[in-house]
C-alpha positions in Angstrom: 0.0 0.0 0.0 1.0 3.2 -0.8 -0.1 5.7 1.5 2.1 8.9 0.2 2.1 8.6 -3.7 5.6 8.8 -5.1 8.8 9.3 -4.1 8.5 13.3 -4.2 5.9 13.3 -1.9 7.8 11.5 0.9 10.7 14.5 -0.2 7.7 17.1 0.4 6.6 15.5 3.1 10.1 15.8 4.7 10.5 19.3 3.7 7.2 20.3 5.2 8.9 19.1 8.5 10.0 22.5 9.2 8.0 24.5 7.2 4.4 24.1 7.9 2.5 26.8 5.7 6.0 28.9 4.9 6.0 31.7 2.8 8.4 34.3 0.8 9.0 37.4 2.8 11.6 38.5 5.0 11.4 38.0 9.1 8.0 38.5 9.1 5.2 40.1 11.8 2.3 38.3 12.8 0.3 39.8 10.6 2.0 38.0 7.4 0.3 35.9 5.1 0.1 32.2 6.3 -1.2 30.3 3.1 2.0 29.7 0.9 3.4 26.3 1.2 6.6 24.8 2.0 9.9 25.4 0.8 10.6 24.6 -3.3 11.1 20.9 -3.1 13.7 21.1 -5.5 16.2 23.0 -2.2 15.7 19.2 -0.7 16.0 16.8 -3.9 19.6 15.4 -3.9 21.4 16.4 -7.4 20.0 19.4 -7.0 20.8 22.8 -5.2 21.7 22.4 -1.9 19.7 24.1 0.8 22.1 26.4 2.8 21.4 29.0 5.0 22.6 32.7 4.7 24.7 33.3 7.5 28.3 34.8 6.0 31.5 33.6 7.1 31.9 35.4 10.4 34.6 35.1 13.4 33.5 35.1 17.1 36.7 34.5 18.7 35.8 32.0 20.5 32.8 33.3 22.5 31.1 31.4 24.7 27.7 30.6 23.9 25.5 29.5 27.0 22.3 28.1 26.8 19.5 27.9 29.8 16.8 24.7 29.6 15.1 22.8 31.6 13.9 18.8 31.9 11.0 17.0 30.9 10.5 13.3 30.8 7.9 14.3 27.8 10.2 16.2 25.4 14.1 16.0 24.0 15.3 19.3 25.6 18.9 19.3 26.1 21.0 21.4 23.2 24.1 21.0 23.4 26.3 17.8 23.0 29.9 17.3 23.8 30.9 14.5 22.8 29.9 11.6 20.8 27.3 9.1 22.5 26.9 5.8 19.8 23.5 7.2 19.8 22.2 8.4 16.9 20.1 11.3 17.6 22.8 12.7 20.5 25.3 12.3 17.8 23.2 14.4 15.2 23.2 17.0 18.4 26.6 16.9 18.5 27.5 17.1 14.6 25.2 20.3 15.0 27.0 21.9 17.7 30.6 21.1 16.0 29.3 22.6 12.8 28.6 25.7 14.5 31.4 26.1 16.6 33.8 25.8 13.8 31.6 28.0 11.5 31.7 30.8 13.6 34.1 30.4 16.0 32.3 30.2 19.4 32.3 27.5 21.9 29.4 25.8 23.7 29.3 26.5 27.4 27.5 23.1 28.4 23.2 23.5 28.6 22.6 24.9 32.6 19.5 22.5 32.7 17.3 24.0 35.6 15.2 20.8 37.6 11.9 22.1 35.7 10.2 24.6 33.4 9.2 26.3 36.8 12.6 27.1 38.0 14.4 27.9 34.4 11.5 30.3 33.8 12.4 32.0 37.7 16.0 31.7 36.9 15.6 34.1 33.9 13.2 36.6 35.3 15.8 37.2 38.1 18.7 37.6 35.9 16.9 40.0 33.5 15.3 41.9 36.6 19.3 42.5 37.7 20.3 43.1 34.3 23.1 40.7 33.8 23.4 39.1 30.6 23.8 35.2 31.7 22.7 33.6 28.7 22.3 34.2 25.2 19.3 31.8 24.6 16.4 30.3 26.9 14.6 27.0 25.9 11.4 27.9 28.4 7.9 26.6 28.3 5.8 27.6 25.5 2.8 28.7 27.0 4.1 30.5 30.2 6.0 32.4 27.7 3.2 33.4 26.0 1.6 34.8 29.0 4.4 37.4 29.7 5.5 37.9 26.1 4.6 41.6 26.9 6.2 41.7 30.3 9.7 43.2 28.9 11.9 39.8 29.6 12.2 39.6 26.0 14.4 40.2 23.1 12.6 41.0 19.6 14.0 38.4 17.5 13.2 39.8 14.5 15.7 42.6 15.3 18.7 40.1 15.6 21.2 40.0 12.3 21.1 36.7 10.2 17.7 35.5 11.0 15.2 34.3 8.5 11.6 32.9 9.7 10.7 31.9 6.2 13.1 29.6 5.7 12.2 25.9 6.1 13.5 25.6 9.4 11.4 27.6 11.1 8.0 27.0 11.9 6.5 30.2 10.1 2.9 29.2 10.6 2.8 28.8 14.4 5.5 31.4 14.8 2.8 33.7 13.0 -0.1 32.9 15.0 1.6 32.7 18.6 3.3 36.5 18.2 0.7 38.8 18.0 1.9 42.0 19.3 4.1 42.8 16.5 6.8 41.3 18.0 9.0 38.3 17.5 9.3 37.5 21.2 9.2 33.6 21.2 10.0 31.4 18.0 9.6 27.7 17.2 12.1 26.2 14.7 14.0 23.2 14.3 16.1 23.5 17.4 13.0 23.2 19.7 12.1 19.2 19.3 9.4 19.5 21.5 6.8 20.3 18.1 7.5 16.7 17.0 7.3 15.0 20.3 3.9 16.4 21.4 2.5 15.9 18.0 -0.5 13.1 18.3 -1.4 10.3 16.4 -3.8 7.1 17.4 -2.3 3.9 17.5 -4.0 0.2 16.6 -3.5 -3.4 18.0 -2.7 -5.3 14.6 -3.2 -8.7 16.8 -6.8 -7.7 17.9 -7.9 -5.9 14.5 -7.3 -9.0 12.8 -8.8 -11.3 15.1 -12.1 -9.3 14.8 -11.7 -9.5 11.0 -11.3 -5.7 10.8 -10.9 -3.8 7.9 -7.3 -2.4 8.2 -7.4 1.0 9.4 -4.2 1.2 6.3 -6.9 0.8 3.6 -9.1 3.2 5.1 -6.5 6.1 5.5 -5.3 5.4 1.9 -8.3 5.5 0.4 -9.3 9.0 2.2 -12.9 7.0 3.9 -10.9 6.8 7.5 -13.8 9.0 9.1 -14.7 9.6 12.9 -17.8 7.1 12.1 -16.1 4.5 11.1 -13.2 4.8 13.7 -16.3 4.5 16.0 -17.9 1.7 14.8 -14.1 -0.3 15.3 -14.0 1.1 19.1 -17.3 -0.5 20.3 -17.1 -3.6 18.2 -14.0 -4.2 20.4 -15.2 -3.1 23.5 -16.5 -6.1 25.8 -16.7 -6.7 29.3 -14.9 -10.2 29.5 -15.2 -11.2 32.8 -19.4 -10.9 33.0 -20.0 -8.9 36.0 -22.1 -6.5 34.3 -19.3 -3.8 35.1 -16.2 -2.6 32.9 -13.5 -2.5 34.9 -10.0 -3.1 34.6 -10.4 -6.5 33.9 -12.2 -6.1 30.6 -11.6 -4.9 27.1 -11.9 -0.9 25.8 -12.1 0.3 22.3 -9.7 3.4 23.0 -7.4 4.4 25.7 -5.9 7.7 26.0 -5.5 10.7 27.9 -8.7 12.6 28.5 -7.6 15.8 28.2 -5.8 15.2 25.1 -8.1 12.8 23.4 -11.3 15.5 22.4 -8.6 17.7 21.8 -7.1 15.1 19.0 -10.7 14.5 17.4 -11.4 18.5 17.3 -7.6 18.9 15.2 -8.9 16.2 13.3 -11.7 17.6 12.1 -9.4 20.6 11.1 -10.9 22.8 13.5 -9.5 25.9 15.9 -11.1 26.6 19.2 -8.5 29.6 19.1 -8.2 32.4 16.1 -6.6 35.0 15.4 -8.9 38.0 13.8 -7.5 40.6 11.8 -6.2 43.2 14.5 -4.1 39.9 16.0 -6.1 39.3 18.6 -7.0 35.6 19.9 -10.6 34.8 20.1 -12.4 32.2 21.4 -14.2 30.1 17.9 -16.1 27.5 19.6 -19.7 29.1 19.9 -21.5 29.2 16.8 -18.8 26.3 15.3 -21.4 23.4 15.1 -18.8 21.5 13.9 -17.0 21.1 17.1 -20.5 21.0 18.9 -20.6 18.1 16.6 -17.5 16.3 17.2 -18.0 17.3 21.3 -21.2 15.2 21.3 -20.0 12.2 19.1 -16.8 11.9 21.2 -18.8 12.0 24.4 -21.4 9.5 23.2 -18.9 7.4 22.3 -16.6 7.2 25.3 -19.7 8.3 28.2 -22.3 6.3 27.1 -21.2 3.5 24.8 -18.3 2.8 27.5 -15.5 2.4 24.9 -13.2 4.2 27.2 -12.1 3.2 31.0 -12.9 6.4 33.0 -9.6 7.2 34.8 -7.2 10.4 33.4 -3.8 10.0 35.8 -3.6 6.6 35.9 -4.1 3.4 33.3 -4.9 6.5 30.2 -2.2 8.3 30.8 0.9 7.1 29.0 3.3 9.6 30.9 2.4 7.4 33.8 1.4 3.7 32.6 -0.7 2.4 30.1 -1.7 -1.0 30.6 -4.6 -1.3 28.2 -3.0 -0.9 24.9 0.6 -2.1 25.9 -1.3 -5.4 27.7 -3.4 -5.7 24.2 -6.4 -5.0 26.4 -7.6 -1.5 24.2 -7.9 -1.3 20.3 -7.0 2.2 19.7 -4.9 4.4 22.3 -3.9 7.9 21.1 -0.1 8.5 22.0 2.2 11.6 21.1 5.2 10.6 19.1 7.1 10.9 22.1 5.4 8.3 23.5 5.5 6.0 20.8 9.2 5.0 22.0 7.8 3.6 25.3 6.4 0.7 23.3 9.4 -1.2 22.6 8.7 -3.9 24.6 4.2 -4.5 23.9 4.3 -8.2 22.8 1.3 -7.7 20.4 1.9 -5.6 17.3 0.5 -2.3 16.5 0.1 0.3 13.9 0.6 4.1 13.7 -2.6 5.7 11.8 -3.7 9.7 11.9 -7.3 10.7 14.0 -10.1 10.5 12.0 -11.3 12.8 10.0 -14.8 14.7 10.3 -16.3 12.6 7.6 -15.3 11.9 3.9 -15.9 15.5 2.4 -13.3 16.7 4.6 -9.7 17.0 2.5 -7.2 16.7 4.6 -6.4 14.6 8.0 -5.6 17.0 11.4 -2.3 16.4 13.8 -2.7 17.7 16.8 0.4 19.3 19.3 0.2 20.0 22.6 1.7 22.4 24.9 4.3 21.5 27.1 7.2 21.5 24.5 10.0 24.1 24.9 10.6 27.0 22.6 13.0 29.8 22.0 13.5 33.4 23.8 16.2 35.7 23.7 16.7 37.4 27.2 16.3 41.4 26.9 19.3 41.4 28.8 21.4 40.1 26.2 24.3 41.6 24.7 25.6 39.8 22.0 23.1 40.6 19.5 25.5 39.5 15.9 26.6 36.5 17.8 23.3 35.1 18.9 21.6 35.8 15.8 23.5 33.6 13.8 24.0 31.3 16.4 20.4 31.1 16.4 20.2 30.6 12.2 22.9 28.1 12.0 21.9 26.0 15.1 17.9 25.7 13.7 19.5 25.1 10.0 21.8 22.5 11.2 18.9 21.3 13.3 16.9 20.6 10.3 19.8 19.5 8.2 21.0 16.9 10.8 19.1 16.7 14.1 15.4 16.2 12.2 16.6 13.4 10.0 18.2 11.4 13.0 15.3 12.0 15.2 12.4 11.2 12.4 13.9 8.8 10.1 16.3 6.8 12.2 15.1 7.2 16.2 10.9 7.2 15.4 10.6 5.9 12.1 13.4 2.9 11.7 13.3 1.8 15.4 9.7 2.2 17.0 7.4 2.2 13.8 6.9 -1.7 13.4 5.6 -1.4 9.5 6.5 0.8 6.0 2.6 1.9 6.2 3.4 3.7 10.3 6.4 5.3 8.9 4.2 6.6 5.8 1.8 7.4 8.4 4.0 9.4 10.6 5.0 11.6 7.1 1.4 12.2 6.5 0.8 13.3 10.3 3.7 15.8 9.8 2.7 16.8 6.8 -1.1 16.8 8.5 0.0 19.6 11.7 -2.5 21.5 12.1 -2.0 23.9 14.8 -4.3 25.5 17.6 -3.5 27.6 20.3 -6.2 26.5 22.5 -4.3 23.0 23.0 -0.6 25.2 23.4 -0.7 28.6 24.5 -4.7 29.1 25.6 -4.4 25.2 26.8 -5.5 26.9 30.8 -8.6 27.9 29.8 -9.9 26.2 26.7 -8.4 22.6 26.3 -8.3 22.3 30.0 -10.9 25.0 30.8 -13.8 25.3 28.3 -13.0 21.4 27.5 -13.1 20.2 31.1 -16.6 19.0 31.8 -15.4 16.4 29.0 -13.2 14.3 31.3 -16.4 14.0 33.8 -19.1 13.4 31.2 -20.2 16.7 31.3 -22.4 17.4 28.6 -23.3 21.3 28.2 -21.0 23.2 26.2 -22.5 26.0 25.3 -22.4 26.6 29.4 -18.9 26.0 29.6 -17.9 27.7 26.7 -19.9 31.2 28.8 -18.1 30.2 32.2 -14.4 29.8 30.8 -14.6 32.8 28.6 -13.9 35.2 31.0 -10.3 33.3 31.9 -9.5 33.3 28.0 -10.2 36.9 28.0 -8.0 37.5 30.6 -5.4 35.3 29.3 -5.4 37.1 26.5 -5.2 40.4 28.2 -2.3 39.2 30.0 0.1 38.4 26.7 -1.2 41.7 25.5 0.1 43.7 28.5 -3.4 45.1 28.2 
């Protein structure tokens, strides 16, 4: 089966990695046009012209580049690599950091990775609020950045030398949509990892699909018909209670695991709708009331899991997969929905499984929707920093040696060759890319919509139009907040 059609297409598919909806221009406001497409495929063909960045041969003299991060057990966040490992992405890390170094002439000082997003975050409002220029780059939390992008902690990156957001390593489109005060405060690119491993996609036991005599969910997704009905009708053909008590419980057999608040979320994006836009004077608004499509999806999804019982009602315990997840890894589940991230934990599940997108809305619908979650690390430069020439094309060459080495490693080698069991998952995981479909009510707005408006989901909680009154006042004054309103 062929789920990408010819060799180019895997090529635009892979070029698309960084792009996401990029478009000619210079660095560009948030008021740029977001519909051009990806980078000329022809920059990424081998035997043609090599894609390079723009950074000129330039001396440092050795400066010392230093770096503050933070850990996650959800997200590669570390930067900088001193030696080799035997391990492929780490080595692509360090290949990136050589390249650089000897480029322009500046050492690494080794990533000061602060216990968690909490404490990195402090760590750079105290050193901006003394005005000492400690580090040349922060890797913080997305979405508290967001919140204080107007706060004065900030460099505006589109006033650093050698930058270019429209160049495929950057992620133009969100970069667009998440800066909307005119500034380039906080930037995604191919440096921060964390857009890959929070993107979504919905896993299926092969063993118990075929023991069912399913359809292959492959055929459907190649043949464009893999709708939210038909996903359904799969979950509660599987769903069973196998012990006979009358009650599912642990013991018996689900039709989907996953996280609660992430799974409406992931049916929403797949349906290729927002919760969150942003309206012509750049300012976020809240798109769920009069969207019957999401009304739509909110009361299929709830049906489904609520009152047809295709899902086991716990969030923090057997759902989650940052904590365990017996039901799909045991072969007790037939669907679970899992961020790539995740996808490595499965090395060991006996039964095999395949990697397929969320459904769509229904067969009029084009194109599939990949969801990505907050909680991934991006890129701010402190106000306090001096160095402007340096860290700007620091900045370029890291994210264009990112996508040159580090993306390749971590997508083709590390997710595709190692944990996707099948050609059709690895096809998969190029469509889901190529799929991202991005909404700031599940990143930077996840406080008050995907956890806030969306909340009465993970109880059963029916009335959305209610919720959707209740929360808005918190999204308003979220917004406010990033505004410096």
């Amino acid at each position: 089966m062929k789920l990408l059609k010819s060799a180019s297409a895997l090529l635009l598919a892979a070029a698309i990695l960084l792009s996401v909806g990029a478009c000619g221009g210079s660095s560009g406001s948030s008021s740029a046009d977001t519909t051009g497409t990806a980078a000329d495929v022809s920059e990424t063909t081998t035997g043609t012209t090599e894609l390079r960045d723009n950074v000129p041969e330039l001396d440092f003299e050795g400066y010392e580049f230093r770096i503050l991060t933070s850990a996650t057990t959800s997200s590669y966040t570390v930067t900088v690599y001193e030696e080799q490992t035997g391990e492929v992405l780490e080595d692509a890390m360090y290949e990136r950091c050589k390249n650089v170094s000897e480029r322009l002439n500046i050492v690494f000082a080794p990533d000061n990775v602060q216990a968690n997003s909490s404490s990195a975050l402090s760590t750079m409002r105290n050193f901006v609020a003394a005005g000492d220029d400690a580090y040349d780059l922060c890797m913080q939390l997305g979405r508290s950045c967001f919140a204080m992008t107007s706060a004065g902690y900030f460099l505006d990156m589109s006033e650093l030398p050698y930058i270019e957001t429209d160049r495929p390593w950057w992620f133009y489109d969100i970069n667009s949509q998440i800066n909307i005060t005119g500034h380039e405060y906080i930037m995604f690119s191919a440096l921060t990892l964390g857009v890959y491993d929070f993107m979504n996609v919905m896993l299926f036991n092969k063993n118990m699909a075929a023991d069912f005599n399913m359809e292959s969910p492959y055929s459907y997704v190649a043949d464009g018909t893999w709708v939210f009905d038909v996903f359904a009708g799969m979950a509660r053909e599987a769903t069973a209670d196998l012990d006979g008590d009358g009650e599912m419980t642990k013991a018996d057999r689900y039709g989907l695991t996953g996280r609660a608040n992430s799974m409406l979320a992931n049916f929403i994006t797949g349906a290729r709708q927002r919760t969150v836009e942003v309206n012509e004077e750049d300012r976020p608004t809240l798109a769920i009331e009069g969207n019957q499509r999401i009304f739509d999806v909110f009361d299929k999804v709830s049906a489904l899991v609520w009152d047809d019982g295709v899902w086991y009602p716990k969030t923090n315990t057997e759902n989650n997969y940052y904590v365990a997840f017996p039901f799909f890894e045991d072969g007790q589940a037939l669907f679970a929905d899992r961020s790539f991230r995740s996808i490595t934990y499965l090395r060991s599940m006996e039964d095999d499984f395949g990697v397929i997108p969320f459904p769509k809305y229904d067969e009029a619908q084009d194109e599939y929707g990949t969801m990505t979650e907050a909680g991934s690390r991006l890129m701010v430069v402190p106000a306090t920093a001096g160095h402007h020439d340096v860290i700007g094309a620091a900045i370029e060459t890291l994210s264009f040696y990112s996508h040159k080495l580090v993306i390749p490693a971590y997508y083709e080698i590390s997710l595709k060759e190692k944990f996707a069991r099948d050609v059709e998952s690895q096809e998969i995981l190029d469509l889901a890319v190529k799929s991202l479909f991005y909404d700031m009510g599940n990143t930077m707005f996840c406080g008050s919509v995907k956890d806030g408006v969306f909340k009465i989901f993970f109880s059963g909680g029916r009335d959305l139009a209610s919720s959707v009154a209740s929360q808005t006042p918190a999204f308003e004054a979220a917004v406010k907040a990033a505004l410096g309103e």
